[in-house]
PDB file of N, CA, C and O in Angstrom, chain B, residues numbered from 101:
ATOM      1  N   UNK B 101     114.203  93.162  99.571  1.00  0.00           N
ATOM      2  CA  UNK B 101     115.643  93.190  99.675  1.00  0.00           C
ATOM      3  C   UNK B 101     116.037  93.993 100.915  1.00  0.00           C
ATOM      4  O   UNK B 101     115.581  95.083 101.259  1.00  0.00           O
ATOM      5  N   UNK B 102     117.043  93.195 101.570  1.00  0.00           N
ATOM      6  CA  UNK B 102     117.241  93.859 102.978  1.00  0.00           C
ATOM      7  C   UNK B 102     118.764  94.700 103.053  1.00  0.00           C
ATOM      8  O   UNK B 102     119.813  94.070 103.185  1.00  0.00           O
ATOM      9  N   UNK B 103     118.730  96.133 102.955  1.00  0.00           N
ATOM     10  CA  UNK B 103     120.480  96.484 103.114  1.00  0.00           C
ATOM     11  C   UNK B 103     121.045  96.965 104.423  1.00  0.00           C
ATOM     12  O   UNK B 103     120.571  97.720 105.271  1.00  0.00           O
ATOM     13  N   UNK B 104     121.771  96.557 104.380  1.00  0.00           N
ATOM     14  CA  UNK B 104     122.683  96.689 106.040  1.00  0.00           C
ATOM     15  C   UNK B 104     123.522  97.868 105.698  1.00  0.00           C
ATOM     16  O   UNK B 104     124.284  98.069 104.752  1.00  0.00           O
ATOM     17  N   UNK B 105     123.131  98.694 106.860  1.00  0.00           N
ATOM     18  CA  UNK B 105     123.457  99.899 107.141  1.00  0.00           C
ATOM     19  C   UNK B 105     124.881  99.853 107.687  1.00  0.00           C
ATOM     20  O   UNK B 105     125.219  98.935 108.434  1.00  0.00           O
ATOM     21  N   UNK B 106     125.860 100.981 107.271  1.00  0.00           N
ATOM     22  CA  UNK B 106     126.756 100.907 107.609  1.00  0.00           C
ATOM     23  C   UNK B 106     127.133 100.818 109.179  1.00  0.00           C
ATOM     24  O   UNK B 106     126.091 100.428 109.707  1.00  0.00           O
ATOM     25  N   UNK B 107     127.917 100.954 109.984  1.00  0.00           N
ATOM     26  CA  UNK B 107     127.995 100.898 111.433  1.00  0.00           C
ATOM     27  C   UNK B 107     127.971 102.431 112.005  1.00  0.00           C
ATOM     28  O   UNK B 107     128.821 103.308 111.848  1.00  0.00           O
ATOM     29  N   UNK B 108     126.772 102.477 112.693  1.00  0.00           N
ATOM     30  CA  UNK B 108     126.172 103.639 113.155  1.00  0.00           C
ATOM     31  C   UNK B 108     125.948 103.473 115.074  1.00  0.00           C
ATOM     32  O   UNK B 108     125.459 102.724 115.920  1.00  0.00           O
ATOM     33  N   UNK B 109     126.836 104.988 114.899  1.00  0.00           N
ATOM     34  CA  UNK B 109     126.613 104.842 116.628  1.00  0.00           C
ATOM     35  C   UNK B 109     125.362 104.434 117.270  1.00  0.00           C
ATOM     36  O   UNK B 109     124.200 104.526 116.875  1.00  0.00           O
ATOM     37  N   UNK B 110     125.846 103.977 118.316  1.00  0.00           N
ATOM     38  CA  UNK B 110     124.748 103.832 119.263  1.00  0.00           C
ATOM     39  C   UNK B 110     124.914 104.128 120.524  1.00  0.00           C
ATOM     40  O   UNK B 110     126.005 104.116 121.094  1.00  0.00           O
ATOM     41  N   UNK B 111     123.918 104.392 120.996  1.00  0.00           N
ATOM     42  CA  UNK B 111     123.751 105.069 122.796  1.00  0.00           C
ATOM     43  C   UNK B 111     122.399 103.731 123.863  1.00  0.00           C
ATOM     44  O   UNK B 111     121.633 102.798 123.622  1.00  0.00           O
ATOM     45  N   UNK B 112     122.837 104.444 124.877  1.00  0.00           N
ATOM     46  CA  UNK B 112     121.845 102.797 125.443  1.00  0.00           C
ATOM     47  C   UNK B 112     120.865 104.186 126.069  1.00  0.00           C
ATOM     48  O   UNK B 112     121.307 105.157 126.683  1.00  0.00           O
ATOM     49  N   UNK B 113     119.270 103.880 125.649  1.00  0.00           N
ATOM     50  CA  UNK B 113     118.187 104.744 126.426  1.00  0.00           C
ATOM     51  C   UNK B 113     118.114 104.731 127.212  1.00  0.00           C
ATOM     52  O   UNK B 113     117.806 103.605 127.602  1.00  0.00           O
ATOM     53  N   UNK B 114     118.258 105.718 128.284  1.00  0.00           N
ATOM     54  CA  UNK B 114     117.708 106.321 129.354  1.00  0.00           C
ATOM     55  C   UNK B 114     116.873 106.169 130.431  1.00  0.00           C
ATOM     56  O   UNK B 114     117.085 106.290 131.637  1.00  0.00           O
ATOM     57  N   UNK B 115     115.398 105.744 129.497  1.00  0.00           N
ATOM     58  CA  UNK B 115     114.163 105.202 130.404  1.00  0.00           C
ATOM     59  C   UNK B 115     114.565 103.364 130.092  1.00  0.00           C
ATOM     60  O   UNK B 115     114.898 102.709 131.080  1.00  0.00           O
ATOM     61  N   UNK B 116     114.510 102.723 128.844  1.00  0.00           N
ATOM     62  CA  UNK B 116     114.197 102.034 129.096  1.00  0.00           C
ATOM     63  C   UNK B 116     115.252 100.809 128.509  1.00  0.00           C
ATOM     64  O   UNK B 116     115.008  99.640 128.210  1.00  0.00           O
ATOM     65  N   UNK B 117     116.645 101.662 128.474  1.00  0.00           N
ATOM     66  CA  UNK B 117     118.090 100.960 128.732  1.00  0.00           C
ATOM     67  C   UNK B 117     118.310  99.880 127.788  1.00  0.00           C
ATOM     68  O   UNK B 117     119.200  99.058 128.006  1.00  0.00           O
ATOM     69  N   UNK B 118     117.159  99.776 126.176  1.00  0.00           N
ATOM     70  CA  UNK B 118     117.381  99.901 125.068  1.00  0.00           C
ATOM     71  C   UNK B 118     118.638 100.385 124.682  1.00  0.00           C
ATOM     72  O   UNK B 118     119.090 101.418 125.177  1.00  0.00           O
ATOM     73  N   UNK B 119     119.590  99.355 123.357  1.00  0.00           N
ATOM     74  CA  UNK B 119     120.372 100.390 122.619  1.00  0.00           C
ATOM     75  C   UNK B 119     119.534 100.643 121.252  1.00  0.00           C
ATOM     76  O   UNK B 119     118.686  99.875 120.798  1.00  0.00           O
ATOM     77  N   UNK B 120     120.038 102.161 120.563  1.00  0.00           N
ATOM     78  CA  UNK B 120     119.540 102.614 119.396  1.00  0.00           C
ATOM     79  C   UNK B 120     120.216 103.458 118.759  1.00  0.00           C
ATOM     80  O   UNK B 120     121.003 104.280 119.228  1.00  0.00           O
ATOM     81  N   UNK B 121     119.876 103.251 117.460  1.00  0.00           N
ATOM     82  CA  UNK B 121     121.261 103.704 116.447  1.00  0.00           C
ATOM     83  C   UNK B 121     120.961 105.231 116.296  1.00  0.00           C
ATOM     84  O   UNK B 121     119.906 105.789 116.600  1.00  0.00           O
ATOM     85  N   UNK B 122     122.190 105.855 115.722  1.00  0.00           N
ATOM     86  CA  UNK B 122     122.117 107.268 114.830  1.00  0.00           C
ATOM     87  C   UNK B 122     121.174 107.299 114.142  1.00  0.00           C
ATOM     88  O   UNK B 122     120.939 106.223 113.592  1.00  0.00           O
ATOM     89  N   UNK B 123     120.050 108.635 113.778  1.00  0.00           N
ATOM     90  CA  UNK B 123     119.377 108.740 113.041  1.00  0.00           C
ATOM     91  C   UNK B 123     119.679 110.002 112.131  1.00  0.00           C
ATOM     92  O   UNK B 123     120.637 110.597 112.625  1.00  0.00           O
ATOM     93  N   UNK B 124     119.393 110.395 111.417  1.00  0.00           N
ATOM     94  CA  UNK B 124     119.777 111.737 110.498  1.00  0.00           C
ATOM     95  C   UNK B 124     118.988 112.662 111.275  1.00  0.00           C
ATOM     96  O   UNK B 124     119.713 113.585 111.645  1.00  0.00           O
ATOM     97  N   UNK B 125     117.525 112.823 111.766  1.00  0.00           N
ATOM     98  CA  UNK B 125     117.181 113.855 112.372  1.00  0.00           C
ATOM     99  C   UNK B 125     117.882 114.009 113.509  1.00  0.00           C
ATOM    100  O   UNK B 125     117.912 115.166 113.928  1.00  0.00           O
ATOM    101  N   UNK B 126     118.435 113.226 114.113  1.00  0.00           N
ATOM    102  CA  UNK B 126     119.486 113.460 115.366  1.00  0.00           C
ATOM    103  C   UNK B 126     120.694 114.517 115.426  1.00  0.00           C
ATOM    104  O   UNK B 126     120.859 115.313 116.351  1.00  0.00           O
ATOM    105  N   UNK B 127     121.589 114.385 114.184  1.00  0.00           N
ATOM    106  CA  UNK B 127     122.953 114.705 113.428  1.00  0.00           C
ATOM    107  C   UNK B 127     123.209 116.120 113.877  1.00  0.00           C
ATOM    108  O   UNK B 127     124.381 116.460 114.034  1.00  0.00           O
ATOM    109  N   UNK B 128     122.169 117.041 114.118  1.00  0.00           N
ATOM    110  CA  UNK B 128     122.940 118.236 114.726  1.00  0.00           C
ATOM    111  C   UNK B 128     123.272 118.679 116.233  1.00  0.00           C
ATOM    112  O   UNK B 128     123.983 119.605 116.624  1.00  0.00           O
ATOM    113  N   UNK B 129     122.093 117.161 117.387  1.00  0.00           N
ATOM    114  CA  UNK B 129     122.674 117.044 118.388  1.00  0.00           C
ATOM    115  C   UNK B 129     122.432 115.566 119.093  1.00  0.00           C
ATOM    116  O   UNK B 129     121.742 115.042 119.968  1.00  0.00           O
ATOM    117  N   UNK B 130     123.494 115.234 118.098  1.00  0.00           N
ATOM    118  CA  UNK B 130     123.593 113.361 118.842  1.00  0.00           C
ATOM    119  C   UNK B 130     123.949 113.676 120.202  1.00  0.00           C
ATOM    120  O   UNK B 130     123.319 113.125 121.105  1.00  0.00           O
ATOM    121  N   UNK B 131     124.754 114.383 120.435  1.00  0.00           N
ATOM    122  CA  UNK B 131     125.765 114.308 121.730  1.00  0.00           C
ATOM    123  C   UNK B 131     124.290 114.792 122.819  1.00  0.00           C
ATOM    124  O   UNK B 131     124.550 114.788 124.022  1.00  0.00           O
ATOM    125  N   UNK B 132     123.098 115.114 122.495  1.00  0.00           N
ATOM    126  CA  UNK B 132     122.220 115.669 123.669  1.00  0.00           C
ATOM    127  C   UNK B 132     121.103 114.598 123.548  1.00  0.00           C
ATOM    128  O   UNK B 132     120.251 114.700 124.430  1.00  0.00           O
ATOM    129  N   UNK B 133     120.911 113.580 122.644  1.00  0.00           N
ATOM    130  CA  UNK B 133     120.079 112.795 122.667  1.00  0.00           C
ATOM    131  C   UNK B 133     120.324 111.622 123.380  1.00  0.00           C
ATOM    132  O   UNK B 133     121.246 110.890 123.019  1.00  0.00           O
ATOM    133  N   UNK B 134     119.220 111.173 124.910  1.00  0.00           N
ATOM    134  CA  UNK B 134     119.084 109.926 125.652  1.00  0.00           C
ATOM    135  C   UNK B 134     118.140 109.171 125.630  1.00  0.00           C
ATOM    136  O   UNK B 134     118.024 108.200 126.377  1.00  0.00           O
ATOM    137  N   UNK B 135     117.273 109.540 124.703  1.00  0.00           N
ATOM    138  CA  UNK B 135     115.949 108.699 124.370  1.00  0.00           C
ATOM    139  C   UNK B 135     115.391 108.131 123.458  1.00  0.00           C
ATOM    140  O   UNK B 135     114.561 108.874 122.934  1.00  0.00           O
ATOM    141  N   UNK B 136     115.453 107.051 122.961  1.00  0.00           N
ATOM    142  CA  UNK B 136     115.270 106.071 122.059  1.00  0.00           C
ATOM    143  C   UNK B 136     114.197 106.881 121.097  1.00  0.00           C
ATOM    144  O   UNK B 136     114.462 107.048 119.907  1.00  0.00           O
ATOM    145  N   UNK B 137     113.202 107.282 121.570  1.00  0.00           N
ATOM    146  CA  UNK B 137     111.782 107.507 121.291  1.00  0.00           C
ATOM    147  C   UNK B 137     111.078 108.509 122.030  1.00  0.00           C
ATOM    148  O   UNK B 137     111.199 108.674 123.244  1.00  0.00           O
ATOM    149  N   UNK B 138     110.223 109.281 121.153  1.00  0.00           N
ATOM    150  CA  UNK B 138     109.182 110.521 122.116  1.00  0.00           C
ATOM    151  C   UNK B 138     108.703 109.731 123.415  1.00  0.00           C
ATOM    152  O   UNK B 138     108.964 110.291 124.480  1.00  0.00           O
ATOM    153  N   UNK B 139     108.019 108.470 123.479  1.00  0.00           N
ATOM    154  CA  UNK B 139     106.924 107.571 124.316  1.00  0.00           C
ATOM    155  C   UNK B 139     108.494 107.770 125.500  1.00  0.00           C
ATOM    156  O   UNK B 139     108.537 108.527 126.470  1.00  0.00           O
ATOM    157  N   UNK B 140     109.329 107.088 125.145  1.00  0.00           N
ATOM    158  CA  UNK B 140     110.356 107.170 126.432  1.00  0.00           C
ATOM    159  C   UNK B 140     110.755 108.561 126.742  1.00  0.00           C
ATOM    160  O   UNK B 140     110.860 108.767 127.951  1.00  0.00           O
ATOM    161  N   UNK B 141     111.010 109.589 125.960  1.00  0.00           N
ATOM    162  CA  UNK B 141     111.203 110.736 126.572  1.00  0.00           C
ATOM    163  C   UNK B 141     110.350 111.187 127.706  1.00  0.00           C
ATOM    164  O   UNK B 141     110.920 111.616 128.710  1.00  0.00           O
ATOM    165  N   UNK B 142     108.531 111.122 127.647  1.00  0.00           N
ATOM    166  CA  UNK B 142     107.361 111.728 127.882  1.00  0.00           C
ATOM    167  C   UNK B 142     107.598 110.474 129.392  1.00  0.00           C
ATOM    168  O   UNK B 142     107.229 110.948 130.466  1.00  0.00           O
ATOM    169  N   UNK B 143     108.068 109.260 129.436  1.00  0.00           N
ATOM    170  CA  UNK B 143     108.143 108.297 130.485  1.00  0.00           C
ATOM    171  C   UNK B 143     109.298 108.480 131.433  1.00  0.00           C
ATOM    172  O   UNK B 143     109.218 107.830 132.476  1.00  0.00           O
ATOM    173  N   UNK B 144     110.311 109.210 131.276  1.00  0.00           N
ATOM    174  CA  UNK B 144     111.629 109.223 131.513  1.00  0.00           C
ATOM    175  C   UNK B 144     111.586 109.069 133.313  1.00  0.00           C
ATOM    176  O   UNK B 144     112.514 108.557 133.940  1.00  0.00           O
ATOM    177  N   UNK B 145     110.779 109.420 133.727  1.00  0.00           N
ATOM    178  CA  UNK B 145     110.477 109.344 135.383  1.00  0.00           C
ATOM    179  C   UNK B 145     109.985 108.195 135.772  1.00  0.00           C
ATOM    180  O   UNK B 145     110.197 107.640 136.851  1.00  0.00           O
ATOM    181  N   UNK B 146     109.305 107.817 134.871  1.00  0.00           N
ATOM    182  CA  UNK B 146     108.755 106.473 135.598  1.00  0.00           C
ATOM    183  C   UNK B 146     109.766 104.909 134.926  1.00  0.00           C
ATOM    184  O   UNK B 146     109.432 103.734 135.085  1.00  0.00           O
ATOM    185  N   UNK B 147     110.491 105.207 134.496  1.00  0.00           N
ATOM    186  CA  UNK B 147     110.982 103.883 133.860  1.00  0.00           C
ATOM    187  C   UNK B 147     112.477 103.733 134.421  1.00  0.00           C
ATOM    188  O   UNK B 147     113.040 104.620 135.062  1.00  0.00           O
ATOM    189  N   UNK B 148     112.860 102.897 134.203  1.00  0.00           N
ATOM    190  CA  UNK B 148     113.848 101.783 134.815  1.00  0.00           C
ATOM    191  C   UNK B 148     114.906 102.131 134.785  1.00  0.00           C
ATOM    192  O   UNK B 148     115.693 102.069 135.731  1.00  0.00           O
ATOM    193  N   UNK B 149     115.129 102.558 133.707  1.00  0.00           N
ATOM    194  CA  UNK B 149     116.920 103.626 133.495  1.00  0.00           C
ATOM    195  C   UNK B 149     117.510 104.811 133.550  1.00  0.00           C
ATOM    196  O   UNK B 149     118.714 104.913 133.315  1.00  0.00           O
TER     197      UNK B 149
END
């Protein structure tokens, strides 16, 4: 059974210009998060966005 999540912000990543939703471990600093993922954080120099 598949449930659809209510409508949750999203931001477009950084490295690799992906969009990706709110997560709960995020919630105390959405406003400082640009990276989809650790792998794109650790890439952030070499990638496209």
């Amino acid at each position: 059974m598949v449930h659809k999540k209510p409508n949750l912000p999203t931001k477009i990543c950084a490295t690799c210009a992906r969009p990706f939703a709110w997560r709960k471990k995020w919630a105390r600093d959405w406003e400082a998060v640009r990276f989809c993922s650790d792998r794109c954080r650790a890439n952030r120099s070499k990638g496209g966005g």
